[in-house]
Biopython code that builds the backbone (N, CA, C, O; Angstrom):
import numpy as np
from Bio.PDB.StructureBuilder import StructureBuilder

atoms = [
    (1, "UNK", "N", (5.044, 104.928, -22.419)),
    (1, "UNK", "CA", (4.810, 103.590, -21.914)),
    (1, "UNK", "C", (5.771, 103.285, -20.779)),
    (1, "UNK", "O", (6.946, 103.628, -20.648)),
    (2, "UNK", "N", (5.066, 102.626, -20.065)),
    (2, "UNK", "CA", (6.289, 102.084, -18.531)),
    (2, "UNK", "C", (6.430, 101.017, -18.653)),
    (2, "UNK", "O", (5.622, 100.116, -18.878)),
    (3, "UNK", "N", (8.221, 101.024, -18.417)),
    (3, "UNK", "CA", (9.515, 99.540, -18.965)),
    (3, "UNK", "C", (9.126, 98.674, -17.684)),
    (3, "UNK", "O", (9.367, 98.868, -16.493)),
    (4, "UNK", "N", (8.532, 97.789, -18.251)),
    (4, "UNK", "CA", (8.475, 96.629, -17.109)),
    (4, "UNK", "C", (7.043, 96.377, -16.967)),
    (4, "UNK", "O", (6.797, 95.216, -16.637)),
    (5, "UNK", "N", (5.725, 97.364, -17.171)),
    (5, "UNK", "CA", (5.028, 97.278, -16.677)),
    (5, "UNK", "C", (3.943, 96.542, -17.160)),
    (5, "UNK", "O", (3.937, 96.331, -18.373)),
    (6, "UNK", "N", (2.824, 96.010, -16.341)),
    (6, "UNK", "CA", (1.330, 94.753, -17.084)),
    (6, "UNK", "C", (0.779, 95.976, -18.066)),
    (6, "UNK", "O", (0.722, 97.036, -17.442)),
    (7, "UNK", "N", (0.435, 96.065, -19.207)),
    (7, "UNK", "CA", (-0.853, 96.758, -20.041)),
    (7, "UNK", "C", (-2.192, 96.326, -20.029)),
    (7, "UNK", "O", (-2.569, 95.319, -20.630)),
    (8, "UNK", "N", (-2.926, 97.065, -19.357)),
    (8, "UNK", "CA", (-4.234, 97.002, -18.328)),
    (8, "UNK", "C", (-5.478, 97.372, -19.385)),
    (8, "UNK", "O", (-6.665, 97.289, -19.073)),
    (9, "UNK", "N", (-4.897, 97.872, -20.925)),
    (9, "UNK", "CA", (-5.883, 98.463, -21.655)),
    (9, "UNK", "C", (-6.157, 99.775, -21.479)),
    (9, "UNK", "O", (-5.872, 100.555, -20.571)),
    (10, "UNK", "N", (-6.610, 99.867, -22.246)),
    (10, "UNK", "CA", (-6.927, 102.088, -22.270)),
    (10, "UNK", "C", (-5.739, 102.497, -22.273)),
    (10, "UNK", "O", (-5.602, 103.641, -21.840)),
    (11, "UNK", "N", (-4.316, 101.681, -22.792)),
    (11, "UNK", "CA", (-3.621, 102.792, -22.766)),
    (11, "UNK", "C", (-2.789, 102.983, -21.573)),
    (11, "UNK", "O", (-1.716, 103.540, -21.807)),
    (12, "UNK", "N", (-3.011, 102.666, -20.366)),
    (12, "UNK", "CA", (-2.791, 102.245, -18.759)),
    (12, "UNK", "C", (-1.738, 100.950, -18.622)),
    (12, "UNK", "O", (-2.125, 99.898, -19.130)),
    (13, "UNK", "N", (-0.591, 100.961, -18.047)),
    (13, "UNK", "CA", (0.490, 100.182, -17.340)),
    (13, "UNK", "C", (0.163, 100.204, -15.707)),
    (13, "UNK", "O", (0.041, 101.243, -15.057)),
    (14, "UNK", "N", (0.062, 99.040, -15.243)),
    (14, "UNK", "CA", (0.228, 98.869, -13.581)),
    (14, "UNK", "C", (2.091, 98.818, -13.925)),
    (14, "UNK", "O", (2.620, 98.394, -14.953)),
    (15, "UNK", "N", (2.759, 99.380, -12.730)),
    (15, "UNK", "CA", (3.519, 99.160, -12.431)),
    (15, "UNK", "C", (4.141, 97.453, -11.567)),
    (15, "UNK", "O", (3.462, 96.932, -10.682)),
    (16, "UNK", "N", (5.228, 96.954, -11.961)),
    (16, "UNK", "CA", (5.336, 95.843, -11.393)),
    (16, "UNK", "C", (6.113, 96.386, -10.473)),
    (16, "UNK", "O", (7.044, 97.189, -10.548)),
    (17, "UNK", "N", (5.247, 95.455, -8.980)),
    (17, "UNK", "CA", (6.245, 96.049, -7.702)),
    (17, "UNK", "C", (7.343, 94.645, -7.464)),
    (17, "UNK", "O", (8.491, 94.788, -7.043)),
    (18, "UNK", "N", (6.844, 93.540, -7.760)),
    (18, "UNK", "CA", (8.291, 92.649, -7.578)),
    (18, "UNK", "C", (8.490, 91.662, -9.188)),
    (18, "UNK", "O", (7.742, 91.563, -10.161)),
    (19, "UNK", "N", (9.560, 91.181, -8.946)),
    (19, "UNK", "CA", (9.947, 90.715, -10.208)),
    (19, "UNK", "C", (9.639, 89.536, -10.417)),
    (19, "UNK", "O", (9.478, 88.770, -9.467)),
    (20, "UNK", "N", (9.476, 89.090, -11.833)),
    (20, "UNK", "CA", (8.689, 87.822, -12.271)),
    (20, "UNK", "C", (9.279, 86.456, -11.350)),
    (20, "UNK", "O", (10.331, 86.740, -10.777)),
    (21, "UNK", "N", (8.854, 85.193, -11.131)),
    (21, "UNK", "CA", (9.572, 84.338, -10.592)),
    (21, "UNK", "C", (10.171, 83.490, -11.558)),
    (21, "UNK", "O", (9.795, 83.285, -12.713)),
    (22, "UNK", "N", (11.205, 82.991, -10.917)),
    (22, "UNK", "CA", (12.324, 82.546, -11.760)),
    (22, "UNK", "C", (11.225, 81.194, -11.923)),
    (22, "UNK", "O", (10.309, 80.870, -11.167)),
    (23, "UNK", "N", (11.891, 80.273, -13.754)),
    (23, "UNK", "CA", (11.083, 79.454, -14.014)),
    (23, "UNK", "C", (12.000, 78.032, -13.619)),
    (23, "UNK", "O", (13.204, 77.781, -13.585)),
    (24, "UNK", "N", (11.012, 77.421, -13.403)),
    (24, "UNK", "CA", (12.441, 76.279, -12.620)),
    (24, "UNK", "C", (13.127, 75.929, -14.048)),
    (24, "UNK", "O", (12.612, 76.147, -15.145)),
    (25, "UNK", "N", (14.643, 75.226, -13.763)),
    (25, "UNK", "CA", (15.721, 75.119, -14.625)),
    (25, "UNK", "C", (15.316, 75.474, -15.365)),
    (25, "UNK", "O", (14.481, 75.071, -16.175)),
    (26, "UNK", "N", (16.178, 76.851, -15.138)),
    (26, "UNK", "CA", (15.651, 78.164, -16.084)),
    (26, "UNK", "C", (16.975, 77.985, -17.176)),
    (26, "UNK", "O", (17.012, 78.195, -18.388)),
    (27, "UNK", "N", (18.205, 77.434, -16.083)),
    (27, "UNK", "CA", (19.238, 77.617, -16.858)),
    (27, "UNK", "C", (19.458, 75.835, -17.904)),
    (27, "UNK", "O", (20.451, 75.184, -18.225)),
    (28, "UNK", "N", (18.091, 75.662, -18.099)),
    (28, "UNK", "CA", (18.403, 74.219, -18.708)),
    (28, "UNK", "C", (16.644, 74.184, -19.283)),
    (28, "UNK", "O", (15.770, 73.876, -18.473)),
    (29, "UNK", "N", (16.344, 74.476, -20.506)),
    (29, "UNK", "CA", (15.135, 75.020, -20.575)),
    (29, "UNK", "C", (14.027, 73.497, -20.955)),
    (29, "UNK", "O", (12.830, 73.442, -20.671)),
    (30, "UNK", "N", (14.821, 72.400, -21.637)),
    (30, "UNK", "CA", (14.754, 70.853, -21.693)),
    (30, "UNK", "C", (15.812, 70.065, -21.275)),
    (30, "UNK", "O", (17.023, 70.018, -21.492)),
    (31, "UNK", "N", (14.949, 69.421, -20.571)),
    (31, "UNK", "CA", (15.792, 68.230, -19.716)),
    (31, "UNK", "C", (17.118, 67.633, -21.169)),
    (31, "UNK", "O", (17.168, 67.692, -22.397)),
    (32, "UNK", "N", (17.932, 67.130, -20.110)),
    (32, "UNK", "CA", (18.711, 66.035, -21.039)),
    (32, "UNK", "C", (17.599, 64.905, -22.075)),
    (32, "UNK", "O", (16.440, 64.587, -21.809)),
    (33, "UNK", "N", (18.172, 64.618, -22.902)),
    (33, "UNK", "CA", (17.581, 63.629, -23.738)),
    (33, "UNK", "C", (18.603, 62.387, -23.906)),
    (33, "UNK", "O", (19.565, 62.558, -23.157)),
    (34, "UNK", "N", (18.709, 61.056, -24.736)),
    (34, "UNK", "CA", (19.358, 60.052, -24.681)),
    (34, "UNK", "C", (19.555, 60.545, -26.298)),
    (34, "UNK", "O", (18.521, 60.455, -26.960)),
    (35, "UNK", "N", (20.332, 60.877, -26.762)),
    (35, "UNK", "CA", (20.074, 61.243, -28.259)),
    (35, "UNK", "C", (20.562, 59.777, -29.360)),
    (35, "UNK", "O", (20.537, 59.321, -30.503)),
    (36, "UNK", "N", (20.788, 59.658, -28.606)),
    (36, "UNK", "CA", (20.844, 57.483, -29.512)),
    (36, "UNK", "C", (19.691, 57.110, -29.374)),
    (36, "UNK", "O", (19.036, 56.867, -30.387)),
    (37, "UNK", "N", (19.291, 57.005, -28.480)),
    (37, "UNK", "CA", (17.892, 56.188, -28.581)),
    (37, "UNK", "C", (16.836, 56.869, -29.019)),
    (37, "UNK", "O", (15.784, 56.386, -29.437)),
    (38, "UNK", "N", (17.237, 58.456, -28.882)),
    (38, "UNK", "CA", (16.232, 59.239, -29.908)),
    (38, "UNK", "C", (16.008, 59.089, -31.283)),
    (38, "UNK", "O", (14.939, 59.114, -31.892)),
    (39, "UNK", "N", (17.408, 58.895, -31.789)),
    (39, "UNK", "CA", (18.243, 58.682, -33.228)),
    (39, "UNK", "C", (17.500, 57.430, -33.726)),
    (39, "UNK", "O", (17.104, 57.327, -34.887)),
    (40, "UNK", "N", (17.298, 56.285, -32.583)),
    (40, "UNK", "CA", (17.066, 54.341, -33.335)),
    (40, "UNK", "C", (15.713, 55.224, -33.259)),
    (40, "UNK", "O", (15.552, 55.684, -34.389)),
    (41, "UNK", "N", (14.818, 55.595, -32.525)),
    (41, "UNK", "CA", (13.528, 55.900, -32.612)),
    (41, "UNK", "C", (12.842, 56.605, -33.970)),
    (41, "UNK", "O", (11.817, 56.276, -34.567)),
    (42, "UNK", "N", (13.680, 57.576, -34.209)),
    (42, "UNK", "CA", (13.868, 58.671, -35.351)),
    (42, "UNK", "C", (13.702, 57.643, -36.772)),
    (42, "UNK", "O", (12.837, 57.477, -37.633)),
    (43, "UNK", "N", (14.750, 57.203, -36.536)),
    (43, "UNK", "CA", (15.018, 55.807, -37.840)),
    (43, "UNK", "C", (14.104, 54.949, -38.307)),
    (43, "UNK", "O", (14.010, 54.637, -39.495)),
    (44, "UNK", "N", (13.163, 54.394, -37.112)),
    (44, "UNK", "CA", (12.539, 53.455, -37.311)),
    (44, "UNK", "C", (11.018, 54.319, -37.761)),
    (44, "UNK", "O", (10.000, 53.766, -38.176)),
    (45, "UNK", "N", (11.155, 55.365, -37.608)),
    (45, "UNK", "CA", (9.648, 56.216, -37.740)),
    (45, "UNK", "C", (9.322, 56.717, -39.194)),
    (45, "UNK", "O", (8.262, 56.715, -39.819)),
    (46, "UNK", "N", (10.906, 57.258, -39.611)),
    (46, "UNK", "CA", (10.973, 57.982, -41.007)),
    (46, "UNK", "C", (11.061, 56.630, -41.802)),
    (46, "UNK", "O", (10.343, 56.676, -42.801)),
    (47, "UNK", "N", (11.787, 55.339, -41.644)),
    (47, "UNK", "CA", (11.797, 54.580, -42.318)),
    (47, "UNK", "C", (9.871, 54.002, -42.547)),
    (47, "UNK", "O", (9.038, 54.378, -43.372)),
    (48, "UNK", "N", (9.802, 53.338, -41.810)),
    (48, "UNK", "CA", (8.243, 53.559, -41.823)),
    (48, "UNK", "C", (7.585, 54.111, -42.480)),
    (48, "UNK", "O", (7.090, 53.553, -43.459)),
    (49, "UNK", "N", (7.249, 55.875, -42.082)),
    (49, "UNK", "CA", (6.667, 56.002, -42.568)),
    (49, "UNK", "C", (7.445, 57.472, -43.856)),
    (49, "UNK", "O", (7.875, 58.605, -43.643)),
    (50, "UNK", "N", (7.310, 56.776, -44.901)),
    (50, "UNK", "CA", (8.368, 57.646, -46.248)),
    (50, "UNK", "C", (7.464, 58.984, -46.554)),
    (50, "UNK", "O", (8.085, 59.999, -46.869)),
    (51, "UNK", "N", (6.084, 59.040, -46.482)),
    (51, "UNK", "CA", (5.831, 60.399, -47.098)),
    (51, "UNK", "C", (6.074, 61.204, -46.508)),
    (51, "UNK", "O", (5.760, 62.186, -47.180)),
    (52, "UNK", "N", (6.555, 61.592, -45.394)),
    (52, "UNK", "CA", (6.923, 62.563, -44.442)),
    (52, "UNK", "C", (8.377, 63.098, -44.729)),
    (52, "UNK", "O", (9.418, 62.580, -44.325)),
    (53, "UNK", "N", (8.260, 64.183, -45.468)),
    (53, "UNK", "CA", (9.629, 64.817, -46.330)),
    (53, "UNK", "C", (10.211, 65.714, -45.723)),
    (53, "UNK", "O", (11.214, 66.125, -46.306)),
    (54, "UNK", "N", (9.965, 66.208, -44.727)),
    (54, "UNK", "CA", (10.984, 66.654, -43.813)),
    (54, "UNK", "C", (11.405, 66.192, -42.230)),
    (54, "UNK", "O", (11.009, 65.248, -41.546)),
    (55, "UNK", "N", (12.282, 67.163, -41.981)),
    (55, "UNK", "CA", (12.679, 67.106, -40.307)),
    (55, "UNK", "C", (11.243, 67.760, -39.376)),
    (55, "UNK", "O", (10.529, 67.370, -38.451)),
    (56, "UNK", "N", (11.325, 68.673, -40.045)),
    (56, "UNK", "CA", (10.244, 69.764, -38.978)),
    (56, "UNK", "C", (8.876, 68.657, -39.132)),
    (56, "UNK", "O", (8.119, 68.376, -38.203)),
    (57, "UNK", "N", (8.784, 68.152, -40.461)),
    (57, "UNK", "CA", (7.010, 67.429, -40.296)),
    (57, "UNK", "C", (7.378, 66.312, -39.287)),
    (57, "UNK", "O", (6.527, 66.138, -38.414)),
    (58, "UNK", "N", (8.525, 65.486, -39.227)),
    (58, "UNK", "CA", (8.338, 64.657, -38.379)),
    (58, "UNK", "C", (8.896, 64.955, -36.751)),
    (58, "UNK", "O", (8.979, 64.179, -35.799)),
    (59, "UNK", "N", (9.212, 66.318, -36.863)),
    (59, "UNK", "CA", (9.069, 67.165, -35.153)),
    (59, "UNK", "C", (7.905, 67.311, -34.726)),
    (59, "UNK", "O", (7.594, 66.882, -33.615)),
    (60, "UNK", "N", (7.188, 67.832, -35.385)),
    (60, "UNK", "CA", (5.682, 68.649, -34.945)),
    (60, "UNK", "C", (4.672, 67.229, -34.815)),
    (60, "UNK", "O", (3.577, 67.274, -34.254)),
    (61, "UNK", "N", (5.177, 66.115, -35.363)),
    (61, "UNK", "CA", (4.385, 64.943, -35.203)),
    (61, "UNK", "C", (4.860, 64.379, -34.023)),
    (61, "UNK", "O", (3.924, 64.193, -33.245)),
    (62, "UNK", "N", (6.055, 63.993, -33.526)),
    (62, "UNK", "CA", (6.790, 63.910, -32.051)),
    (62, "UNK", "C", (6.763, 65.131, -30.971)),
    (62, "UNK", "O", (7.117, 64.843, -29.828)),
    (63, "UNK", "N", (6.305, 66.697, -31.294)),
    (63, "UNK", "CA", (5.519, 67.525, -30.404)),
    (63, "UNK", "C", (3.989, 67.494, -30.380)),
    (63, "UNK", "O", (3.310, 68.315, -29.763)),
    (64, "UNK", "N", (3.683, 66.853, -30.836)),
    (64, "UNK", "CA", (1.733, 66.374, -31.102)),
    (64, "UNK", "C", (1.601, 67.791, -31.667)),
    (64, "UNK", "O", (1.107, 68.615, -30.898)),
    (65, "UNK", "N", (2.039, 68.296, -33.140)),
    (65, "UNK", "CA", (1.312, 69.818, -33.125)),
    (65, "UNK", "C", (1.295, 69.548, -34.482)),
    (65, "UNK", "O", (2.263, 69.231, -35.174)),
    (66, "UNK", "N", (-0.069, 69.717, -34.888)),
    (66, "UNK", "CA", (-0.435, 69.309, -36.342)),
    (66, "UNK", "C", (-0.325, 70.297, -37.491)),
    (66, "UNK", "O", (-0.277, 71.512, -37.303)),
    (67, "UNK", "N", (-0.293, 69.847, -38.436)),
    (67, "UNK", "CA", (-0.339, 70.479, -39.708)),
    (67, "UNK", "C", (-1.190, 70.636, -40.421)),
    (67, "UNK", "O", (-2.260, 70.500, -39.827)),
    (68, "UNK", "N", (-1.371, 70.990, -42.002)),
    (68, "UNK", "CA", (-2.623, 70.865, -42.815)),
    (68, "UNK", "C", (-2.310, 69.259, -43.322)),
    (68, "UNK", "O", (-3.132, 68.427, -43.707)),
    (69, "UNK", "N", (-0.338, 69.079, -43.141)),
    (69, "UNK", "CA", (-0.168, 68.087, -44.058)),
    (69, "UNK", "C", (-0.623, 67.083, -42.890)),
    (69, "UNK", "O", (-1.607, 66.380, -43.121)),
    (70, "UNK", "N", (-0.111, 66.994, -41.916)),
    (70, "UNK", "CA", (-0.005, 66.014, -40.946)),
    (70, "UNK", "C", (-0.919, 66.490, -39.741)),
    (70, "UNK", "O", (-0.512, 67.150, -38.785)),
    (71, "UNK", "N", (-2.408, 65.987, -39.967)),
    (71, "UNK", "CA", (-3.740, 66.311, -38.813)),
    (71, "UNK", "C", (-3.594, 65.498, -38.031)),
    (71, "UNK", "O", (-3.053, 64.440, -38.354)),
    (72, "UNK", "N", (-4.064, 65.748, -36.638)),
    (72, "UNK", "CA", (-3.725, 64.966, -35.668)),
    (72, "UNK", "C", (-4.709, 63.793, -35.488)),
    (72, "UNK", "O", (-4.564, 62.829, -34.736)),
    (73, "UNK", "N", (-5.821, 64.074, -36.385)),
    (73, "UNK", "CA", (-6.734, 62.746, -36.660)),
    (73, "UNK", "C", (-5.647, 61.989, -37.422)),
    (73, "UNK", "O", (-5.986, 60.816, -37.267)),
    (74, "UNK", "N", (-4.517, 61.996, -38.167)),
    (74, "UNK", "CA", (-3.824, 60.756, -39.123)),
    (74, "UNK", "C", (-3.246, 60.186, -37.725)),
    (74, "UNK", "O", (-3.496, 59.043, -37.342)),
    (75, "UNK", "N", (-2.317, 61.248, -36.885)),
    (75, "UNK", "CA", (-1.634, 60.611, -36.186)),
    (75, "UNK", "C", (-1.534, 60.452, -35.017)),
    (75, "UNK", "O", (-0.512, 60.003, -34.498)),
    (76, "UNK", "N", (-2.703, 60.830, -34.304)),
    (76, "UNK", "CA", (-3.123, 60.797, -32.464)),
    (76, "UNK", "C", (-3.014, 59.051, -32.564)),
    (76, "UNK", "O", (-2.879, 58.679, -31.398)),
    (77, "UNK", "N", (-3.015, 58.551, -32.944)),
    (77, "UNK", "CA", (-3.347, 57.117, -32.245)),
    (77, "UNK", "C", (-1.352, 56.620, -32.715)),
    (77, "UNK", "O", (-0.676, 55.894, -31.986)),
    (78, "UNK", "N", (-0.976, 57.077, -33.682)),
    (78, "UNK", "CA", (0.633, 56.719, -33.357)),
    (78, "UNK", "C", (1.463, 57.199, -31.872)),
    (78, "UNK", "O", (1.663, 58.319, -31.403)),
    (79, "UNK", "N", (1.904, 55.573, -31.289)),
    (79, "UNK", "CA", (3.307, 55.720, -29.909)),
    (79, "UNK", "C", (3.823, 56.921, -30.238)),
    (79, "UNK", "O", (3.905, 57.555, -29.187)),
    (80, "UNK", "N", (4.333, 57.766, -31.416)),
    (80, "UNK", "CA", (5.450, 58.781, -30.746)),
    (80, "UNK", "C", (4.249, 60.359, -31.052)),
    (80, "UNK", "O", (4.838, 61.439, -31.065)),
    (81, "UNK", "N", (3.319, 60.379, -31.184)),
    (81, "UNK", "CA", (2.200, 61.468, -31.351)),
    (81, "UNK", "C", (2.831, 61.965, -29.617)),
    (81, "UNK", "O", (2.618, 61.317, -28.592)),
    (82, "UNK", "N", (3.511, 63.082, -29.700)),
    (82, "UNK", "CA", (3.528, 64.082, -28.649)),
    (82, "UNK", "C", (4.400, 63.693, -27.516)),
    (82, "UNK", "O", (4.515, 64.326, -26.466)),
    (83, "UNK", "N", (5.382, 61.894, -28.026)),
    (83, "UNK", "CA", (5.790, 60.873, -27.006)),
    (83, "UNK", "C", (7.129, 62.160, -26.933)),
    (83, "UNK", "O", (7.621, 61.857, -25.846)),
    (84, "UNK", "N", (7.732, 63.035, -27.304)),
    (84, "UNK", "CA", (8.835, 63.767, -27.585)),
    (84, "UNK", "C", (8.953, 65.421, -26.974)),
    (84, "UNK", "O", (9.939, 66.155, -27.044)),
    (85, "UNK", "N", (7.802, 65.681, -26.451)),
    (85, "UNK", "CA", (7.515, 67.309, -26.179)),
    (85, "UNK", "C", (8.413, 67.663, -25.443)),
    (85, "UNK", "O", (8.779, 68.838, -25.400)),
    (86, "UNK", "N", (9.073, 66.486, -24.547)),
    (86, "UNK", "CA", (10.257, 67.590, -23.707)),
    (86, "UNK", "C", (11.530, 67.927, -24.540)),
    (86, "UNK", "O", (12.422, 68.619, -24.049)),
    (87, "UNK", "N", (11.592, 67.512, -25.600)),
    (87, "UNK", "CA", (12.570, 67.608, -26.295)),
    (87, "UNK", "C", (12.500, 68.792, -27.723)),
    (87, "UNK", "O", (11.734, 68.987, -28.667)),
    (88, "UNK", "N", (13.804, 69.396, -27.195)),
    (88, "UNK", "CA", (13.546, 70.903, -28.315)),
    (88, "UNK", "C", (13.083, 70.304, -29.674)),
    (88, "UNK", "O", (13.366, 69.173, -30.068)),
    (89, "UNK", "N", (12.349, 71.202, -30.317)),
    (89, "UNK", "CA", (11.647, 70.739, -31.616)),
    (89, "UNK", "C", (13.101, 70.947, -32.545)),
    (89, "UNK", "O", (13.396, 70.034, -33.317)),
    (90, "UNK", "N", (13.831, 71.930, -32.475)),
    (90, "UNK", "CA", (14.920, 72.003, -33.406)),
    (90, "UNK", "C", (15.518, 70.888, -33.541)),
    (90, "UNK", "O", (15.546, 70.277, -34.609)),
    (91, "UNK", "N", (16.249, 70.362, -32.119)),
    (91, "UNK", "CA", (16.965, 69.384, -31.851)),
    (91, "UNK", "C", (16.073, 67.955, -32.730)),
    (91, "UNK", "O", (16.618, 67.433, -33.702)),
    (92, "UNK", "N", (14.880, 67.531, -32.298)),
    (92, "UNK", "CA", (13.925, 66.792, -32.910)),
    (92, "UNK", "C", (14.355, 66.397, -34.926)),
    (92, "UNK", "O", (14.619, 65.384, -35.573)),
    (93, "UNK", "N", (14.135, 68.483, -35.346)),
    (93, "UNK", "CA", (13.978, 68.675, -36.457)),
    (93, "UNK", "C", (15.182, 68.138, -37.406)),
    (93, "UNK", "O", (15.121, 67.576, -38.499)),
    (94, "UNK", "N", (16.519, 68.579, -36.447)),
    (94, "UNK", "CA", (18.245, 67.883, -37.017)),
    (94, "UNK", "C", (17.932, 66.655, -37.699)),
    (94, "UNK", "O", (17.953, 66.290, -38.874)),
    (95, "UNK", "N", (17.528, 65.941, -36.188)),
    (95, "UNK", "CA", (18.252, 64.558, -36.253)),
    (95, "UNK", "C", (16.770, 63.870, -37.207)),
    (95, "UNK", "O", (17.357, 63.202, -38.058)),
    (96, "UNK", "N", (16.054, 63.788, -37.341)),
    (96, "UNK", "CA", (14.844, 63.809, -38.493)),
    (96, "UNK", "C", (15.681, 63.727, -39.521)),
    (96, "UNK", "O", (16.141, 62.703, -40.026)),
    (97, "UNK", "N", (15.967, 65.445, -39.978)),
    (97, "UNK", "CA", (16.648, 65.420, -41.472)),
    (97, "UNK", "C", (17.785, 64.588, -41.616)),
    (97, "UNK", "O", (18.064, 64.230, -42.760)),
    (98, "UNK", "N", (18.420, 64.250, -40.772)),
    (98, "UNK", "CA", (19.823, 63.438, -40.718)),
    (98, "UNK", "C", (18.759, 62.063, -41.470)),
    (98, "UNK", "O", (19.060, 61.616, -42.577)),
    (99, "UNK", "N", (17.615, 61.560, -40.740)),
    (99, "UNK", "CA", (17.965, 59.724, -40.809)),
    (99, "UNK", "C", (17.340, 59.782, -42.321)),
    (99, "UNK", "O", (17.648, 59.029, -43.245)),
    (100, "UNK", "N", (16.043, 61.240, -42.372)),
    (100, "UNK", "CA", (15.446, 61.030, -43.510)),
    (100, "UNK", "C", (16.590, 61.529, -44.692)),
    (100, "UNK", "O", (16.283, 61.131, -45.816)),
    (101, "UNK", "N", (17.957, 62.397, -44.623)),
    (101, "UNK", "CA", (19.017, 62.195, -46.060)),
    (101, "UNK", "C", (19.117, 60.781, -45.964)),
    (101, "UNK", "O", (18.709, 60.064, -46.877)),
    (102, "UNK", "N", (19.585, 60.364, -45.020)),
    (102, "UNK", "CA", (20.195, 59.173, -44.639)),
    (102, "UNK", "C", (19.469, 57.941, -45.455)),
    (102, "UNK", "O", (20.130, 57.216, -46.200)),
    (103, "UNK", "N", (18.087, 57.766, -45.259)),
    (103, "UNK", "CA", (17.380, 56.959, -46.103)),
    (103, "UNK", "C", (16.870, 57.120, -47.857)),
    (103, "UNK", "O", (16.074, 56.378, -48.432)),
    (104, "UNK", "N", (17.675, 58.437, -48.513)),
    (104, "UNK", "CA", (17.428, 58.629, -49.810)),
    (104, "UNK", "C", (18.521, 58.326, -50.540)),
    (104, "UNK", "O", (18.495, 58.438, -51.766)),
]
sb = StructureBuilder()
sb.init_structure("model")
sb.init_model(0)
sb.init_chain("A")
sb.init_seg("    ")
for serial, (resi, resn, name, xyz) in enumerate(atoms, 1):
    if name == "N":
        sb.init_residue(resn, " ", resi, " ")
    sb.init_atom(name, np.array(xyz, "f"), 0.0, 1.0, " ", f" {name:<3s}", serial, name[0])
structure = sb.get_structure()
């Protein structure tokens, strides 16, 4: 197999003659966030709404990316459905589990 190269099928590599282009702020892969006002946002969402038992369910609901638990028919018409995508889902997932210990 050739290091670097597209797989064309059959088995076949094109060679790459120039190198991929750099992705803009490459060295910053999500923008800054306000992480307080992420935090009052966070708070007021998990408080709300209680059946939502983790960090990650209430990430993937602030990245609009649904679940079996959480379909995007429950929650396309909720303000933060996807209002969050520039923001790392991990980062999202923390501060989630923080407000939801926080509220038990």
């Amino acid at each position: 197999a050739n290091e670097g190269g597209d797989y064309q099928g059959g088995g076949e590599f094109l060679e790459r003659t120039e190198p991929l282009p750099a992705l803009p702020n490459e060295d910053k892969a999500f923008p800054e966030v306000d992480e307080a006002k992420l935090r009052v946002t966070m708070r007021h969402f998990v408080g709300v709404n209680r059946r939502l038992s983790s960090g990650m369910a209430v990430a993937r609901i602030f990245h609009a990316v649904q679940s079996p638990k959480n379909t995007a028919l429950d929650w396309y018409q909720d303000p933060n459905w996807g209002k969050y995508r520039h923001v790392c889902v991990s980062l999202l997932a923390r501060i989630a589990g923080e407000e939801l210990a926080r509220l038990r």
